[in-house]
Backbone as JSON, one array per atom type, in Angstrom:
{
  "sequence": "XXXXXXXXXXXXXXXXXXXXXXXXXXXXXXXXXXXXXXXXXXXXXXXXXXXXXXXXXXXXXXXXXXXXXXXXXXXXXXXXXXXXXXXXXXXXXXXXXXXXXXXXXXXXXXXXXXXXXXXXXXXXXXXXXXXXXXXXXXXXXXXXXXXXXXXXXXXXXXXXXXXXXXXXXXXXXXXXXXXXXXXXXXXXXXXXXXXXXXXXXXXXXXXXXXXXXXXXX",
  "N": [[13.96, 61.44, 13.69], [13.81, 63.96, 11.21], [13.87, 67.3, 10.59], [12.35, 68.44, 8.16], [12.74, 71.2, 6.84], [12.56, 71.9, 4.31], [10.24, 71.47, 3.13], [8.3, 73.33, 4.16], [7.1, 76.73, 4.24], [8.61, 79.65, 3.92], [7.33, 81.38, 6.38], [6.39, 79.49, 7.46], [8.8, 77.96, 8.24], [9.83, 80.83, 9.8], [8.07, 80.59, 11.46], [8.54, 78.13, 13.22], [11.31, 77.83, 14.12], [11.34, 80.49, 15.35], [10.04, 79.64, 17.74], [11.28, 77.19, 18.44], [13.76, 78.95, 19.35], [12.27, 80.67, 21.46], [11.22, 78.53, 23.32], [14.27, 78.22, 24.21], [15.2, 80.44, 25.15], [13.57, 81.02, 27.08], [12.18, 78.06, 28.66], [9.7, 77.63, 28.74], [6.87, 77.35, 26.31], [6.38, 79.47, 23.86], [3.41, 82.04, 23.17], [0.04, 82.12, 21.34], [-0.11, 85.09, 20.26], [2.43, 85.76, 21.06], [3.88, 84.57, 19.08], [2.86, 86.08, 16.43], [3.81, 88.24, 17.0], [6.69, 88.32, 17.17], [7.23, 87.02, 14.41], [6.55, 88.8, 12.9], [3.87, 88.44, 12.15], [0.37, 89.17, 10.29], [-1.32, 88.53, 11.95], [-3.47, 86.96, 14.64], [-5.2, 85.0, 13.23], [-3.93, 84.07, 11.38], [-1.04, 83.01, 12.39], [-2.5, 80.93, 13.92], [-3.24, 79.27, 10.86], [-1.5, 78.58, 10.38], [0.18, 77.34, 12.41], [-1.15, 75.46, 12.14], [-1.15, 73.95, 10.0], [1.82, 72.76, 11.08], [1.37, 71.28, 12.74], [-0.21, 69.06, 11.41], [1.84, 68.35, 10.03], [3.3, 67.28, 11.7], [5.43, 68.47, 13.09], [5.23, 70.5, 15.15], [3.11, 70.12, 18.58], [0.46, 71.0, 19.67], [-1.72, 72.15, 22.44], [-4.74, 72.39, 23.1], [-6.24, 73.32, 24.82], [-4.74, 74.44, 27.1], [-3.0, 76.74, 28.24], [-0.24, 78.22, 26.04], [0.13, 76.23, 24.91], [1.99, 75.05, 22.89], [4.42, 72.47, 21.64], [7.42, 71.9, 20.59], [8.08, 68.3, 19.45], [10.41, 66.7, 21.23], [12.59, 65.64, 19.56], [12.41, 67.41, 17.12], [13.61, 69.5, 18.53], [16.39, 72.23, 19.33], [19.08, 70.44, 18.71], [21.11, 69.05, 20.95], [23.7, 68.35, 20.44], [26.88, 68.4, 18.52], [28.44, 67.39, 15.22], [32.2, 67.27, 15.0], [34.55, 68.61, 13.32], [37.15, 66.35, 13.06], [40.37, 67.18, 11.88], [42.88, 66.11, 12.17], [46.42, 65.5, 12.86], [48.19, 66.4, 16.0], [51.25, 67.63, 16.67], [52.45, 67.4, 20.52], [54.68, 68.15, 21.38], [57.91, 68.02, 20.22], [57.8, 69.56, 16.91], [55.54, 68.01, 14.37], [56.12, 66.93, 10.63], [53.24, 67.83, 8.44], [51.38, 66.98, 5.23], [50.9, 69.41, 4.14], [50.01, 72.76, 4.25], [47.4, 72.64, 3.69], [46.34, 70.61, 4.87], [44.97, 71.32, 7.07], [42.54, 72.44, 5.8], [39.29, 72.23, 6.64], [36.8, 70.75, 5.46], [38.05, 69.11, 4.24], [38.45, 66.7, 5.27], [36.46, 63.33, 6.18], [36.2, 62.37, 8.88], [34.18, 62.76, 11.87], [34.2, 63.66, 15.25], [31.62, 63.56, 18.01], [29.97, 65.93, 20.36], [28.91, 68.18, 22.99], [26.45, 70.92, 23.04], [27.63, 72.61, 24.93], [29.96, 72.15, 25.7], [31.19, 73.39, 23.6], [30.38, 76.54, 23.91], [29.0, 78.55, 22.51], [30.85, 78.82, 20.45], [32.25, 79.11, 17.14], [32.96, 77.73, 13.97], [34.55, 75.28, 14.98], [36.99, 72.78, 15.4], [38.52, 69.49, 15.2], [41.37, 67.91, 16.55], [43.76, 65.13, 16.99], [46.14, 64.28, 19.26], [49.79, 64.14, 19.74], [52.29, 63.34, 21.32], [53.64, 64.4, 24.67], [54.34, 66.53, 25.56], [52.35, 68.82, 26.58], [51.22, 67.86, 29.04], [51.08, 68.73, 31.99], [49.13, 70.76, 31.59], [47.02, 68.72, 31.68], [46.4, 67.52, 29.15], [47.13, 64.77, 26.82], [49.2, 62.25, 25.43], [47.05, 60.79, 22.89], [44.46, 62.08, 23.09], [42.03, 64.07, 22.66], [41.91, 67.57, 21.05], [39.47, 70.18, 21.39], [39.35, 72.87, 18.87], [39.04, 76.79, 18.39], [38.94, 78.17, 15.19], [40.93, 80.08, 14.64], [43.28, 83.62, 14.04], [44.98, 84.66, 15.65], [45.81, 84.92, 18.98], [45.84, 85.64, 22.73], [48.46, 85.95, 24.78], [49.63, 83.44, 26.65], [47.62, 81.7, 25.85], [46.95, 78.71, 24.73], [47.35, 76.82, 21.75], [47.35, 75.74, 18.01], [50.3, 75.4, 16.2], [51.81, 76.49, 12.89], [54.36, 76.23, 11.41], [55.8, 77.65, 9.28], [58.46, 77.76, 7.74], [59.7, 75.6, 8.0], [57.18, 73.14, 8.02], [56.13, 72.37, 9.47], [53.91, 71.57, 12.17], [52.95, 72.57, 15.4], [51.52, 71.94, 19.02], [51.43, 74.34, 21.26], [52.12, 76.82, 24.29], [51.37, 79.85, 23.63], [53.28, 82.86, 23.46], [54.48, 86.26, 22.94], [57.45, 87.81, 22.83], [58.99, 90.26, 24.17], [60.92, 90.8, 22.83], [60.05, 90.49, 20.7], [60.5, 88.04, 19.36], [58.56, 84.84, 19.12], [57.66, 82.63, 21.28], [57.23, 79.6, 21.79], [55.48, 77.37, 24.24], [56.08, 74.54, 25.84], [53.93, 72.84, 28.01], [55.34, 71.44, 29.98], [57.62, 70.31, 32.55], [59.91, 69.29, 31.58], [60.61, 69.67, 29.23], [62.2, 71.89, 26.43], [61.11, 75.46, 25.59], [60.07, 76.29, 22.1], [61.35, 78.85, 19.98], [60.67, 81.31, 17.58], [60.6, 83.37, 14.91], [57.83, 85.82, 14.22], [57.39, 85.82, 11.22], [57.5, 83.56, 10.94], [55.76, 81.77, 12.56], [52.58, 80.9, 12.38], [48.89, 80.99, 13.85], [46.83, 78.74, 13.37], [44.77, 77.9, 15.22], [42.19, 78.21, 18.24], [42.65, 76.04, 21.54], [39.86, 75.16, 22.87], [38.92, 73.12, 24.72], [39.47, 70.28, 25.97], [39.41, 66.42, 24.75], [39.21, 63.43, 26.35], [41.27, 60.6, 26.17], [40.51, 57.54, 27.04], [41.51, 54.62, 29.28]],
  "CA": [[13.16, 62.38, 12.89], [14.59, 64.97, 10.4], [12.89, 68.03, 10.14], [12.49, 68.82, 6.83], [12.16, 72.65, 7.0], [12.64, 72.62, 2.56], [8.73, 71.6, 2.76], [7.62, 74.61, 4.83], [7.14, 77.84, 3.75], [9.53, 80.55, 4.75], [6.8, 81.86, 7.08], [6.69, 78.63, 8.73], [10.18, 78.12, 8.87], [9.91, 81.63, 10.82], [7.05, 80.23, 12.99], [9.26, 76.91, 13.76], [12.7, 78.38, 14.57], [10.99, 81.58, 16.79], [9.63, 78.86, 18.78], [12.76, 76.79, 19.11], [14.27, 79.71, 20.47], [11.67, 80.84, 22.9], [11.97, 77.36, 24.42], [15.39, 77.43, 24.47], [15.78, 81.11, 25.99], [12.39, 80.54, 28.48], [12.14, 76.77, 28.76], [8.65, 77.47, 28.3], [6.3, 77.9, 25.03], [5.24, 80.93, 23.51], [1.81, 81.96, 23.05], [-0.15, 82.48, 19.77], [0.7, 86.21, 20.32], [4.11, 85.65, 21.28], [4.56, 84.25, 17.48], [2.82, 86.95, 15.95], [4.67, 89.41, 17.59], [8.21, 87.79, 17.07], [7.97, 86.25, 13.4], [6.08, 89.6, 12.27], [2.55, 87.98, 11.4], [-0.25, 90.05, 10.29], [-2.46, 88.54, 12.95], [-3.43, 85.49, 14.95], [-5.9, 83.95, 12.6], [-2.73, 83.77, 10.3], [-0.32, 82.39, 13.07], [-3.08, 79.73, 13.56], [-3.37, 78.58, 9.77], [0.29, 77.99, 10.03], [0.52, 76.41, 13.39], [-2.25, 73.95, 11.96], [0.07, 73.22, 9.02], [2.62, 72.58, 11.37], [0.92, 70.8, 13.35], [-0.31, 68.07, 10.85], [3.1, 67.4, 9.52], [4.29, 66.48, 13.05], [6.38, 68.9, 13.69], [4.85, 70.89, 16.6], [2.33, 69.31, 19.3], [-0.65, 71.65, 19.98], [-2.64, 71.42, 23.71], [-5.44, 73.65, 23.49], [-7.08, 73.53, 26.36], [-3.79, 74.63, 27.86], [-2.09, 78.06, 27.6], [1.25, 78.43, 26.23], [-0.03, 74.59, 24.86], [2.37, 74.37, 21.86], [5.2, 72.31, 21.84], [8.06, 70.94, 19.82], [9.22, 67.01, 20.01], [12.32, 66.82, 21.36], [13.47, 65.35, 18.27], [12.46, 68.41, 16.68], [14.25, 70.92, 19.14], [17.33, 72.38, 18.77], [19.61, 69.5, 18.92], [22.14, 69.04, 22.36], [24.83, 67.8, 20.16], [27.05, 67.99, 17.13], [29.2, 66.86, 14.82], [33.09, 68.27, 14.83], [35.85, 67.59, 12.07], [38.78, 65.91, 13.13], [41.0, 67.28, 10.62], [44.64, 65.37, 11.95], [46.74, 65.2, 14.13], [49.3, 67.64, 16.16], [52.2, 67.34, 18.13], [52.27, 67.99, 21.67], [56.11, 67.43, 22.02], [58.27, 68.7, 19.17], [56.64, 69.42, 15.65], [55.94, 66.86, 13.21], [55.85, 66.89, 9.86], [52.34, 67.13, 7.95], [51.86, 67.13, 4.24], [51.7, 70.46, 4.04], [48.92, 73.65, 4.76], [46.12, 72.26, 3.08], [45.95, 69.85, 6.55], [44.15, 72.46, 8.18], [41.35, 72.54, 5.35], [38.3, 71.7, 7.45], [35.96, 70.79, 5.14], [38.69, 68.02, 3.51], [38.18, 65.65, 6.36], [35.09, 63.21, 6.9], [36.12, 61.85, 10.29], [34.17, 63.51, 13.08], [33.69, 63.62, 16.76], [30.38, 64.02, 18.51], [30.37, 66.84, 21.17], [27.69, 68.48, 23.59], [26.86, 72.18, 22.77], [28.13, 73.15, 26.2], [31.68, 72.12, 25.43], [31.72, 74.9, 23.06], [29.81, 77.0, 24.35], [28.35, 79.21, 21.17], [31.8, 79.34, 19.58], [32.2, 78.92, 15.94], [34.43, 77.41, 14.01], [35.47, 74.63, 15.46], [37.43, 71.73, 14.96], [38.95, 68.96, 16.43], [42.81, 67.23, 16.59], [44.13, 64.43, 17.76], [47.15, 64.7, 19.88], [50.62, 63.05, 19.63], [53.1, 63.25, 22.65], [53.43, 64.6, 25.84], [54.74, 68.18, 26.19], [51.02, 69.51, 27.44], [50.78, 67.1, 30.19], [50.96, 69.75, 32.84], [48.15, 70.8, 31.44], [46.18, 67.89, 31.54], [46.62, 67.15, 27.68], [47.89, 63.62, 27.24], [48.91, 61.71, 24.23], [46.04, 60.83, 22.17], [43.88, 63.01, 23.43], [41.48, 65.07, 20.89], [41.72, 68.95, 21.56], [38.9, 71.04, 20.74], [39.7, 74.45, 18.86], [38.27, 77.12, 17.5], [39.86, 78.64, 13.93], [41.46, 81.79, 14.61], [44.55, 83.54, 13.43], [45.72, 85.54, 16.66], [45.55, 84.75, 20.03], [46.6, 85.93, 23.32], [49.4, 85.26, 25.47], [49.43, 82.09, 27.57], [46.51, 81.01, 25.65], [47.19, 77.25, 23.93], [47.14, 77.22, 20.13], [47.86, 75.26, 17.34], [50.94, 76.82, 15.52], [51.74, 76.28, 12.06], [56.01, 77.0, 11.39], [55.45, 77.66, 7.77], [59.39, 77.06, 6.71], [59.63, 73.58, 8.9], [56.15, 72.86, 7.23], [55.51, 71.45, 10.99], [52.81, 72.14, 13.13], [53.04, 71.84, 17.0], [50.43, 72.41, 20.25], [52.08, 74.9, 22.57], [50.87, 77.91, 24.58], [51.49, 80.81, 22.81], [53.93, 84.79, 23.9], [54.84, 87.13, 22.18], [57.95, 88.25, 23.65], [59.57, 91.62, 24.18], [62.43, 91.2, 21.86], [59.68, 90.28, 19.15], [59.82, 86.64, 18.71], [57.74, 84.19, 19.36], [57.47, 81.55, 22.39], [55.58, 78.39, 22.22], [56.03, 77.61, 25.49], [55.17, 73.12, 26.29], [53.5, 72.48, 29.56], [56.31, 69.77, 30.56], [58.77, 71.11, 32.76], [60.86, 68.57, 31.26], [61.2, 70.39, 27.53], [62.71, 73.52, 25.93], [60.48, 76.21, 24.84], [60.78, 76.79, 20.45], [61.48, 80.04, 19.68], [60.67, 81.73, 16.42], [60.26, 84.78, 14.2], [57.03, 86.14, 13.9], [56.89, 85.89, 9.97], [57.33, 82.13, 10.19], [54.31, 81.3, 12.55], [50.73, 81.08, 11.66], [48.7, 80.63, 14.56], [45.92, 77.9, 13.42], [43.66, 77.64, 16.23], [43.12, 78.18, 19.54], [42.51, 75.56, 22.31], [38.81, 75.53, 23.88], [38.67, 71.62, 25.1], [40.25, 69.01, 25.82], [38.26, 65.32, 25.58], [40.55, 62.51, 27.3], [41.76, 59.53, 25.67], [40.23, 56.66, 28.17], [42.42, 53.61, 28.92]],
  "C": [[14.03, 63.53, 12.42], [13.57, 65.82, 10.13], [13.38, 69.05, 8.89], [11.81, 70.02, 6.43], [12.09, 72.79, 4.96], [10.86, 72.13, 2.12], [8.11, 72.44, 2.98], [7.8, 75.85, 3.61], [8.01, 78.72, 4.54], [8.49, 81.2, 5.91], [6.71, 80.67, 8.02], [7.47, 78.42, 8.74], [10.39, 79.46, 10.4], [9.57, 80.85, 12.17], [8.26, 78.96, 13.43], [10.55, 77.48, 14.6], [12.13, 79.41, 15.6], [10.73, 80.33, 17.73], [10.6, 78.02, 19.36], [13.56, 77.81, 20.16], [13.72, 80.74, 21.38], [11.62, 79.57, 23.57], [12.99, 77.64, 24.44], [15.93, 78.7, 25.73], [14.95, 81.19, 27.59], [12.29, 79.69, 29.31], [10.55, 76.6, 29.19], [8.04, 77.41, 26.86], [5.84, 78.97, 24.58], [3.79, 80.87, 23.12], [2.13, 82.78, 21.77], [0.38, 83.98, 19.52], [2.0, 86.79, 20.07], [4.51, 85.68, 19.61], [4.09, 85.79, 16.51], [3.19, 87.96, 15.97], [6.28, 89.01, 16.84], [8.16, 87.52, 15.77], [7.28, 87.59, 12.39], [4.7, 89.28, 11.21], [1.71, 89.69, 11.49], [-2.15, 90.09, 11.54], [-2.72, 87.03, 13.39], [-4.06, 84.75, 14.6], [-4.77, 83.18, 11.17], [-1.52, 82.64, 11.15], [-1.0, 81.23, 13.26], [-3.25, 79.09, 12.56], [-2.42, 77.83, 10.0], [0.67, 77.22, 10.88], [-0.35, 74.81, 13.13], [-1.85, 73.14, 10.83], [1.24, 72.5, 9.56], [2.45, 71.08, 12.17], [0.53, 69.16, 12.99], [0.8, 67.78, 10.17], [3.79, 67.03, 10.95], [5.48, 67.49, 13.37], [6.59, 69.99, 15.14], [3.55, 69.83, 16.81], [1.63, 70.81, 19.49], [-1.34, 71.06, 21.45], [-3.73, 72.44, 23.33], [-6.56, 73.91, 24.3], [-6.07, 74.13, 27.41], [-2.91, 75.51, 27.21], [-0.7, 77.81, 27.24], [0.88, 76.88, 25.65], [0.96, 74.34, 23.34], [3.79, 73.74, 22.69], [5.83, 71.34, 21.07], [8.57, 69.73, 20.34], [10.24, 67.35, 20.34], [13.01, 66.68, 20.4], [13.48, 66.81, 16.9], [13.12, 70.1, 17.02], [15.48, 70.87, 18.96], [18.31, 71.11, 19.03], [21.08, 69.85, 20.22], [23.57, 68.9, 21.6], [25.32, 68.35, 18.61], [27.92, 67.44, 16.66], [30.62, 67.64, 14.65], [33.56, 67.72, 14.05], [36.75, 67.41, 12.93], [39.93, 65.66, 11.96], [42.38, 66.69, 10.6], [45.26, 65.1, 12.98], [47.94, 66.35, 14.45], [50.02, 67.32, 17.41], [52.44, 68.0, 19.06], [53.87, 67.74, 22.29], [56.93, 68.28, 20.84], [57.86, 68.7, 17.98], [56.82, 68.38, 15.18], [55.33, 67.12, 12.34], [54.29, 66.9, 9.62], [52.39, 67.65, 6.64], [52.09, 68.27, 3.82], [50.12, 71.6, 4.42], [47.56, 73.01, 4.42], [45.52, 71.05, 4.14], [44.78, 70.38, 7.08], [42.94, 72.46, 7.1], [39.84, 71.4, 5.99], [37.11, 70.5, 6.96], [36.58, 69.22, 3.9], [38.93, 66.58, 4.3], [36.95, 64.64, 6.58], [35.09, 62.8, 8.29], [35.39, 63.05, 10.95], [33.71, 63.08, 14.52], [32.51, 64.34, 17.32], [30.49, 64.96, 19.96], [29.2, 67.5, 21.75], [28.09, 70.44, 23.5], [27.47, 73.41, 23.82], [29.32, 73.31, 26.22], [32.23, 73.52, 24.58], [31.6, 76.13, 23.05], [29.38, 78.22, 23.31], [29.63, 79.76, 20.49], [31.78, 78.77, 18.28], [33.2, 78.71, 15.16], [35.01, 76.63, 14.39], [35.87, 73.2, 15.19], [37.99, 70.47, 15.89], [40.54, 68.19, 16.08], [43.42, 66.55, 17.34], [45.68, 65.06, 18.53], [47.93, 64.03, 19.98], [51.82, 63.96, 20.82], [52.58, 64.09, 23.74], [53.98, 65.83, 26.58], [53.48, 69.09, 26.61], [50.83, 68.72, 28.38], [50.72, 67.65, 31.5], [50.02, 70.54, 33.27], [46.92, 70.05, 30.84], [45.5, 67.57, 29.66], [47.54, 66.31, 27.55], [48.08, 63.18, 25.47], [47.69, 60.9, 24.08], [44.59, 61.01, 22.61], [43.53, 63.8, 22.31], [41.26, 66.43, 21.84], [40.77, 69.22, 20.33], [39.03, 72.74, 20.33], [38.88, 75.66, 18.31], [39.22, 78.18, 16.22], [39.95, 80.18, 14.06], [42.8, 82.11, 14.34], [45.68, 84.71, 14.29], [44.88, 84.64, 17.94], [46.18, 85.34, 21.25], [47.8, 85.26, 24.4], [48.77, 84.5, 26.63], [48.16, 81.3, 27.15], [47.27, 79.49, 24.58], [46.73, 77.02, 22.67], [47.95, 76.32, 19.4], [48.29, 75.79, 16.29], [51.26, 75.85, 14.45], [53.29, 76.99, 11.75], [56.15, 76.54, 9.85], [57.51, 77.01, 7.32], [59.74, 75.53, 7.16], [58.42, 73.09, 8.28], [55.83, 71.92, 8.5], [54.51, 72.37, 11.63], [53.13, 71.75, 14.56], [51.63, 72.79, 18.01], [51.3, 73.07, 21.26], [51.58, 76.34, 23.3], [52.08, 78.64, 23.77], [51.81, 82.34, 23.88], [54.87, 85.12, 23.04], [55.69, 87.43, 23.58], [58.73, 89.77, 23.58], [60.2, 91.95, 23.27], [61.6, 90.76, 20.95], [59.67, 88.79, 18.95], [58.88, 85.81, 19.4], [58.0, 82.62, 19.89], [56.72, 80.95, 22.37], [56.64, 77.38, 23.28], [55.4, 75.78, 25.8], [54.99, 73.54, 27.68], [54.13, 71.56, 29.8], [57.62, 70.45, 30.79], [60.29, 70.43, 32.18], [61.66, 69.01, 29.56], [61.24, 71.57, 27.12], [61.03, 73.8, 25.2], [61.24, 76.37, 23.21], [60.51, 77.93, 20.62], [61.41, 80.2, 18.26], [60.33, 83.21, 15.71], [58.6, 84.61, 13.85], [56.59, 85.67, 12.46], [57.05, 84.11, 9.61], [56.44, 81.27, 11.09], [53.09, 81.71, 12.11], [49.76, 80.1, 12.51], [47.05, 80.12, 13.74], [44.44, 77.85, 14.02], [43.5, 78.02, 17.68], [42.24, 76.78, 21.02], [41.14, 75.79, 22.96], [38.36, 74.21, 24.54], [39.31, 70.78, 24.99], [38.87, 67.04, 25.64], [39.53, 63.81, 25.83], [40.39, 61.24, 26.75], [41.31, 58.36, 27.21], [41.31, 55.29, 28.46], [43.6, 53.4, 28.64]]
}
């Protein structure tokens, strides 16, 4: 079921969405009150027209013999899940080549990965990238492995970020310090490989690291 809020009226749109998120912050229903209070009705013979509109398109359930008796399908509540872009891929070992900035355009991708809204936990922004070698393996980031990020253009030290080395036109996954003398440390998790070093004016920090999901097999 798709709820097709472009039939409603913006007043029931209100009424629908307040109610989504009094279930979601309660994990009860609000009462007729409740709505008229929250979506700024002029009274509860008005909040009832609208709940009885709502009601016959299927998109809330009504009890009324039972307080607090509305309630949305599941299929109609906020949804558990969504869809992320997987805009490419990034190396977890020394950079590699990609064609060039326009990689990173989010919205130039259709692949995506399905994800539970817990993983991201109300961040915004986010994307997803496969993963090619094995310099994060320390930190449990393996080859082909999809990291989840979210699009930002600073981050702090020791945090894991996908950097962008504008004159190499490479991208790599490494944690991320700023160091004393000014340049810039992307630092692999594999005690087995050099840290890159670079000037400030030739990274461009991408993303930053909020998930890993694990390549099975």
């Amino acid at each position: 079921m798709i709820l097709k809020t472009k039939e409603l009226s913006d007043k029931q749109r209100r009424i629908v969405e307040f109610i989504r998120g009094f279930w979601s912050e309660n994990n009860f229903p609000p009462s007729v009150r409740d709505i008229v209070a929250g979506c700024g009705l002029s009274s509860t013979s008005v909040a009832d027209y609208n709940l009885k509109i709502l009601e016959k398109k299927g998109i809330i359930r009504r009890h009324k013999e039972v307080s607090r008796g509305i309630e949305l399908p599941p299929l109609s509540r906020q949804p558990n899940s969504l869809n992320v872009p997987v805009i490419g891929l990034i190396a977890a070992g020394q950079p590699i080549p990609v064609p060039d900035n326009d990689t990173w355009d989010i919205s130039a991708n259709a692949e995506t990965i399905e994800v539970t809204r817990d993983i991201i936990r109300g961040s915004e922004g986010i994307y997803a990238l496969k993963v090619k070698g094995n310099s994060m393996i320390e930190d449990l980031i393996n080859d082909g492995d999809i990291v989840l990020l979210q699009s930002v253009n600073v981050v702090e030290n020791g945090e894991t970020a996908a950097v962008w080395l504008k004159s190499e036109k490479e991208a790599t996954l490494k944690k991320f310090y700023l160091e004393a003398s000014g340049k810039i440390r992307l630092q692999p998790a594999n005690s087995q490989m050099q840290a890159i070093y670079a000037s400030p004016d030739n990274v461009e920090v991408q993303g930053r690291v909020i998930a890993v999901i694990r390549r099975m097999g």
